[in-house]
Residue, then its C-alpha position, 0 to 999 in steps of 0.5 A: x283656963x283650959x277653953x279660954x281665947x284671952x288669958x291675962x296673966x297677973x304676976x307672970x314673972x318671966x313668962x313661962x306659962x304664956x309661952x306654955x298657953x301660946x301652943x293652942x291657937x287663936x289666943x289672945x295672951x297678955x302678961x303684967x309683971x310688977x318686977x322690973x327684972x321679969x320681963x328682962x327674964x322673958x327677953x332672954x329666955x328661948x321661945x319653946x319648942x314643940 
């Protein structure tokens, strides 16, 4: 996962390891959660800082 552009992330509940992946430039992220709560979860949860 380290050198890829296009990450999808299968389960990715509230989205932290996108917003971790989405510090290296030029990738492509998608994430699909089955729970109806997660991405409620990664609306409110703040963007990461550098």
């Amino acid at each position: 996962m380290a050198g890829s552009r296009r990450v999808l992330d299968l389960g990715c509940g509230d989205g932290l390891r996108l917003d971790l992946l989405a510090r290296t430039e030029g990738r492509r992220l998608a994430g699909v959660d089955l729970s109806g709560e997660s991405p409620a979860l990664a609306r409110r949860r703040p963007a990461p800082t550098e």
